[in-house]
C-alpha positions as semicolon CSV with decimal commas, in nm:
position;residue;x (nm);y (nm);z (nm)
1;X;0,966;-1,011;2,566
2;X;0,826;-1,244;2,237
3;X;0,629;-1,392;2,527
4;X;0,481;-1,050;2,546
5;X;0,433;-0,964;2,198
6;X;0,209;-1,258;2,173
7;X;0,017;-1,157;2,454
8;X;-0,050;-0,856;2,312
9;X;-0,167;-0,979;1,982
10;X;-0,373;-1,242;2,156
11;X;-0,553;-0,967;2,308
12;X;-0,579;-0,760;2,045
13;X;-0,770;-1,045;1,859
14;X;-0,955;-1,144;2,155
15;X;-1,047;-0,738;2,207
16;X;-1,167;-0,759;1,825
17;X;-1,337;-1,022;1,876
18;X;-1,596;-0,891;2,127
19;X;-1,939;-0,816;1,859
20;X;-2,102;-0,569;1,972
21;X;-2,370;-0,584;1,703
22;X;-2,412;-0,940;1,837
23;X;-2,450;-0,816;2,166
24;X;-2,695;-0,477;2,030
25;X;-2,898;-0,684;1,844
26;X;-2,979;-0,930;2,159
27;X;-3,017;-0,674;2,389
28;X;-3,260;-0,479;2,147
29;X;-3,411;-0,686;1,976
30;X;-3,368;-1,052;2,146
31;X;-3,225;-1,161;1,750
32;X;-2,914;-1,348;1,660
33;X;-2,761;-1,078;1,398
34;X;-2,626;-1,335;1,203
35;X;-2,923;-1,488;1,173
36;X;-3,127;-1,164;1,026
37;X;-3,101;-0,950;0,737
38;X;-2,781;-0,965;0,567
39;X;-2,644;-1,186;0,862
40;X;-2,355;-0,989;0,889
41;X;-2,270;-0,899;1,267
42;X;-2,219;-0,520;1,202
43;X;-2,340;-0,196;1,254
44;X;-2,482;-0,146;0,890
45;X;-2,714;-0,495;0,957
46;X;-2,789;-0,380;1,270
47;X;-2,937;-0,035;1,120
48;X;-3,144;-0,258;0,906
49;X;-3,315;-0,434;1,116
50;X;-3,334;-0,249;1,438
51;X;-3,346;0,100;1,301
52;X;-3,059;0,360;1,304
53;X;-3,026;0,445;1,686
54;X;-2,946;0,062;1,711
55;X;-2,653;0,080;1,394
56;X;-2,515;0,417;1,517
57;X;-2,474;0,294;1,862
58;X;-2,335;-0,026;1,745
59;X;-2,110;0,173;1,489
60;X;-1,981;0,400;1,774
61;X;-1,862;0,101;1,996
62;X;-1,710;-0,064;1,728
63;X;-1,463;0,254;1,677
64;X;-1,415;0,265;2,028
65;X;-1,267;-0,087;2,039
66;X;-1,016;0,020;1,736
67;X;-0,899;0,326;1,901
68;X;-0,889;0,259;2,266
69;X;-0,630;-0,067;2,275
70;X;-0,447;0,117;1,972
71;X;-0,407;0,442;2,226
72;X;-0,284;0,224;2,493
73;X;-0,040;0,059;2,302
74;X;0,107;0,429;2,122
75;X;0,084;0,666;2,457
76;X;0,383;0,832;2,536
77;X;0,652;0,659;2,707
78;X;0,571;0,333;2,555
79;X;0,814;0,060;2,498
80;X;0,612;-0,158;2,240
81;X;0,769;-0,062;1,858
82;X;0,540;0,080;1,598
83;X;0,547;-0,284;1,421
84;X;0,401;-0,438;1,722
85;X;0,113;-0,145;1,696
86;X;0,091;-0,221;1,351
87;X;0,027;-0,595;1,398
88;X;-0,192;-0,512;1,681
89;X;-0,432;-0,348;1,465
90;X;-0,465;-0,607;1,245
91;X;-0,546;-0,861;1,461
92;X;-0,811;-0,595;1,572
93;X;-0,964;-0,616;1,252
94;X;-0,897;-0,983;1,212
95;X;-1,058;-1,042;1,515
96;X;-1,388;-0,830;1,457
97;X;-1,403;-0,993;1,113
98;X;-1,378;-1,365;1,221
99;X;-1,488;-1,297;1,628
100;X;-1,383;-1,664;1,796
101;X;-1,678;-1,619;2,022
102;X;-1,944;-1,656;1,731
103;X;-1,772;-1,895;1,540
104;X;-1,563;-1,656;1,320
105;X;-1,863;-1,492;1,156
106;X;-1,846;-1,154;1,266
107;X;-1,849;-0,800;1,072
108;X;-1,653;-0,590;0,769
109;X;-1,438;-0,414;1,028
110;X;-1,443;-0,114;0,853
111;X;-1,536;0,124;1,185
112;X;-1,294;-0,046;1,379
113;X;-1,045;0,007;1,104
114;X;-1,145;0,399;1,159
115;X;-1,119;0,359;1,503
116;X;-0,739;0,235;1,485
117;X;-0,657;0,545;1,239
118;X;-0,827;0,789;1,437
119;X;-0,598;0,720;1,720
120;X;-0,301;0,720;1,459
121;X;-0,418;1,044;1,333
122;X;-0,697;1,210;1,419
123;X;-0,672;1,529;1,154
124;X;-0,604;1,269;0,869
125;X;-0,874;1,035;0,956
126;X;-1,163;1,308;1,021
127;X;-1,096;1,454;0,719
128;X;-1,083;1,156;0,452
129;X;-1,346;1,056;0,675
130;X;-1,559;1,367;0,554
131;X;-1,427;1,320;0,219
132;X;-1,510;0,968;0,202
133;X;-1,928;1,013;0,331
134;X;-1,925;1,299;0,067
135;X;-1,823;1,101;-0,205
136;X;-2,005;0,761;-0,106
137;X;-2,362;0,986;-0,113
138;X;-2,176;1,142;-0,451
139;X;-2,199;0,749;-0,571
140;X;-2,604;0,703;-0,469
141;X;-2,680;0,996;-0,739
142;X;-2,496;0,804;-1,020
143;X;-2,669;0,551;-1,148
144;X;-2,376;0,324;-1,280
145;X;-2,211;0,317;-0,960
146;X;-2,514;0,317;-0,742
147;X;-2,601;-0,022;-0,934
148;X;-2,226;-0,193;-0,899
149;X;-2,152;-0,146;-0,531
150;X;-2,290;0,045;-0,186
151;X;-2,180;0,418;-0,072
152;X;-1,993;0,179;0,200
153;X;-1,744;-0,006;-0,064
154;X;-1,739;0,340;-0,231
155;X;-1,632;0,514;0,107
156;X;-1,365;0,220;0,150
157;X;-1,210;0,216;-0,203
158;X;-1,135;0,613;-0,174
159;X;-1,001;0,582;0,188
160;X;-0,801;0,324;0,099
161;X;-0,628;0,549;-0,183
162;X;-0,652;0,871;0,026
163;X;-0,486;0,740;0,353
164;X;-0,153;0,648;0,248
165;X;-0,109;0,931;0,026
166;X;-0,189;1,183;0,304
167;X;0,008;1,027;0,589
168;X;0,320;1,016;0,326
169;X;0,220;1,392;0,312
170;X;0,210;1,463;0,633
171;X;0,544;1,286;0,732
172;X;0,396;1,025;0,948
173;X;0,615;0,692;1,015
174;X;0,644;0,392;0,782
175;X;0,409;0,165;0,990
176;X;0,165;0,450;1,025
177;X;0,103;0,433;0,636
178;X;0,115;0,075;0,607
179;X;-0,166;0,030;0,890
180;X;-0,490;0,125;0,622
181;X;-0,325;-0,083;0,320
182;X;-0,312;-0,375;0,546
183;X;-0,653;-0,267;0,735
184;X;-0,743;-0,269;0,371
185;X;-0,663;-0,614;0,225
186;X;-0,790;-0,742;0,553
187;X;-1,113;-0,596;0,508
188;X;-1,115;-0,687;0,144
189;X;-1,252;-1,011;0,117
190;X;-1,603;-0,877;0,291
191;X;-1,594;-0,581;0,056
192;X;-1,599;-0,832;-0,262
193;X;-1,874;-1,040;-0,085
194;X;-2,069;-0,685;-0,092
195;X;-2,046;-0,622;-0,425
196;X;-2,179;-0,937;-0,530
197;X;-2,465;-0,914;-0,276
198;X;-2,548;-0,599;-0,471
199;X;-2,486;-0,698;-0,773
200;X;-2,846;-1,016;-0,745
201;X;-3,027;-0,800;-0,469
202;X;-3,131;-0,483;-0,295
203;X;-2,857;-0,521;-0,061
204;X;-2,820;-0,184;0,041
205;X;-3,167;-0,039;0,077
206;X;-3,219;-0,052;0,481
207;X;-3,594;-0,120;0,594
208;X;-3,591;0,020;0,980
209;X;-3,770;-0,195;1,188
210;X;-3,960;-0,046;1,467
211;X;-3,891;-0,234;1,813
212;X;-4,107;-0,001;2,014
C-alpha cells in the first residue's frame, strides 16, 4: 500500500508538471514562454504576449489539471484517506510550480490551486472566487495598493484568509481546510517574487500581442 501512496504522489507531480502555457505558447506562437515576457510559464504571461484567448485557454487547462486527478482521487467509494488527497494536491502545485520537464521553471500555480478546491468544494470556491476578482479590480482603483502588488497577489492574499475560515464554517474535514494554507505557502515564494517585480517595473500592465 506505501508502494501505492508513492505512486500516487509521483503522479500527481508528474500530472503538475505537464505546462500547458509551455505547450500554448509553442503551439501559438512558436515561443519558449520562459523565454518571453515575464518568463513565467503561466497563463497570466501567456495573456501578455499572445493576447487573452491564448491566457484564458491556458488558465482553463491549468484548473482542469487541479480538479480532475483531485476528483479521481475523492469519488465515492474511494479507499485513498483525505491525507493522501491532501498531499496529492500539493505535489500538484509543486509540480506545476517547478514542472521536471522544463527544468523546474514552471508557473505560480495559483489556477491549479483553484482547480484542486473547486473539486473540494465547489460553492466555497466559486464564491471566494467572485469575492476575490471583485476585490483584486477593488485594488487597481487604489493607488497605494495598485503600486505595491498586482490584482493577482491581491486575489491570493484574500483567498488565502477567506478559504479556511469558510470551510471551518461550513463543517468541511480537517484536511479540506488545510489544503489552501498549504496550496498557499506553496505558492508563496512566486507571490513574493511578484511583488518585487512590481515593485522596479510595469509588471502587471499586459501588452496583447496580435499573432494573426
Amino acid at each position: 500500500m506505501q508502494i501505492e501512496y508513492f505512486a500516487v504522489l509521483i503522479s500527481a507531480y508528474l500530472i503538475g508538471s505537464i505546462s500547458f502555457a509551455y505547450i500554448v505558447a509553442r503551439v501559438a506562437g512558436g515561443i519558449d514562454i520562459r523565454q518571453t515576457g515575464s518568463g513565467n510559464a503561466g497563463a497570466r504571461n501567456v495573456a501578455r504576449c499572445l493576447g487573452a484567448k491564448y491566457g484564458f485557454l491556458t488558465g482553463f487547462l491549468d484548473v482542469l489539471k487541479g480538479a480532475l486527478p483531485m476528483t479521481l482521487l475523492t469519488s465515492p467509494g474511494r479507499e485513498y484517506s483525505g491525507y493522501l488527497a491532501l498531499a496529492a494536491g500539493c505535489m500538484l502545485v509543486i509540480g506545476h510550480n517547478w514542472p521536471v520537464f522544463l527544468g523546474f521553471k514552471g508557473g505560480n500555480g495559483l489556477a491549479v490551486s483553484v482547480g484542486i478546491m473547486f473539486s473540494l468544494a465547489f460553492w466555497i470556491t466559486f464564491f471566494v472566487s467572485v469575492f476575490t476578482l471583485f476585490t483584486g479590480w477593488l485594488s487597481t482603483k487604489i493607488n497605494p495598493v495598485s503600486e505595491f502588488a498586482s490584482p493577482v497577489d491581491i486575489e491570493a492574499i484574500v483567498g488565502y484568509l477567506l478559504f479556511p475560515m469558510f470551510l471551518i464554517f461550513f463543517g468541511k474535514e480537517v484536511w479540506v481546510v488545510m489544503m489552501p494554507l498549504l496550496l498557499g505557502v506553496i505558492m508563496l515564494p512566486a507571490r513574493i517574487l511578484n511583488i518585487k517585480k512590481a515593485e522596479n517595473e510595469s509588471e502587471y500592465t499586459i501588452p496583447v500581442r496580435n499573432t494573426e
